[in-house]
N, C-alpha and C positions, 0 to 999 in steps of 0.2 A: 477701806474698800479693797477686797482682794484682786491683784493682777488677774487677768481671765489670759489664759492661754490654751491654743488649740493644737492640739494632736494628731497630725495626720498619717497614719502607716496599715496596709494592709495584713501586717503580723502582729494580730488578736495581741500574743502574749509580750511581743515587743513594744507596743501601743498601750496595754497596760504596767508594763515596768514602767514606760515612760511617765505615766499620770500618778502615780504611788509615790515617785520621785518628786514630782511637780508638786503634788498635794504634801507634801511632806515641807516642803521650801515654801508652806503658804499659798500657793497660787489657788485659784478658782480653772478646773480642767474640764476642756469640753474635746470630743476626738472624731476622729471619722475615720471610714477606713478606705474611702477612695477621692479623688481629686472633687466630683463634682458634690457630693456630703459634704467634703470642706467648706466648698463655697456657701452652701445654703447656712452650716454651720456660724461660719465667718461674720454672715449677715446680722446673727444674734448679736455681734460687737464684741471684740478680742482685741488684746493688749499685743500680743504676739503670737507666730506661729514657729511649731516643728513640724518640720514634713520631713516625708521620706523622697530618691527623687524617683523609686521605680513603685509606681500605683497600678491597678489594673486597668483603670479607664484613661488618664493623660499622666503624663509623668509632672515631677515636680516642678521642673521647669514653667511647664506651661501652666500647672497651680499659679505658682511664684509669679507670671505674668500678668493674671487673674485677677489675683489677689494687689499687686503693685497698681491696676489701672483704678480699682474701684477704690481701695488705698492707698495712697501712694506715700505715708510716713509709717505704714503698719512693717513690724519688724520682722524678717522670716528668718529662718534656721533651717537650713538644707541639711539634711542626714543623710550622707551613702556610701556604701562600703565600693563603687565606683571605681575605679583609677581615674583620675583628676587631670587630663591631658589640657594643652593651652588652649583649645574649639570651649571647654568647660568651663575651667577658670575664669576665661573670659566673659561669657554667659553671665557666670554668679557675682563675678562683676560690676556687672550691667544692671543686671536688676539687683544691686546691693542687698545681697546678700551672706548674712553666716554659713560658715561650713563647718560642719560636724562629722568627724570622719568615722566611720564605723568598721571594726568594732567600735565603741566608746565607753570608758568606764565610767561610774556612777559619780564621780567627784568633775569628768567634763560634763555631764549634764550638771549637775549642781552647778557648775560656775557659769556655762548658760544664762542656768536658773534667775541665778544672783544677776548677772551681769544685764540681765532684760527687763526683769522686774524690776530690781532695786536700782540701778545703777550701778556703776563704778566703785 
C-alpha cells in the first residue's frame, strides 16, 4: 500500500514540483492550495503532510494546530523560506514538527520523502 501524503502550498507550480517528487519516491499525493482544503483534504486519511507556513486563508502554523488536534501521531513538514527567529522555533517545536527550509533542493525533499514514508 502506497504512503498517502499531502501537499499543501498556494504556488500552483511549487505544489506541483512537489507531487512529481513524491510520486516519483512511490508515495500516493493528494494537495490543496489553502489551509482549510487541507483539512477537508486530510479527512480522506494521509500518512503525512508538507505544508507551506504562508497560505491565503490561515498560515501553517494554525494548519499544524488543526491537523495535531484531530491527529495527534500524523507527521507534518513545515516549508518556509521564513527567517526562523526563537517566537518560531519554539512553535514548531511545540507542535513537533519538521522544517524544511526553502529554497530546498530536490535530494531534501527526497530525503523528507524517504525519511517519512520509509523510515530511517
Amino acid at each position: 500500500m502506497k504512503v498517502r501524503v499531502l501537499v499543501v502550498d498556494d504556488e500552483v507550480n511549487f505544489r506541483k514540483f512537489c507531487e512529481w517528487v513524491l510520486r516519483q519516491q512511490g508515495c500516493e499525493v493528494v494537495s490543496a492550495g489553502t489551509s482549510g482544503d487541507a483539512l477537508l483534504s486530510a479527512a480522506s486519511g494521509v500518512d503525512w503532510v508538507l505544508t507551506d507556513l504562508h497560505l491565503p486563508d490561515q498560515d501553517g502554523f494554525w494548519l499544524a494546530r488543526q491537523l495535531r488536534d484531530l491527529y495527534p501521531d500524523l507527521k507534518i513538514v513545515l516549508a518556509t523560506g521564513s527567517a526562523a527567529d526563537s517566537g518560531f522555533l519554539k512553535e514548531a517545536e511545540e507542535l513537533k514538527l519538521c522544517l524544511l527550509i526553502k529554497p530546498f533542493n530536490l535530494e531534501d525533499l527526497i530525503d523528507v520523502a524517504r525519511r517519512f514514508s520509509f523510515g530511517p
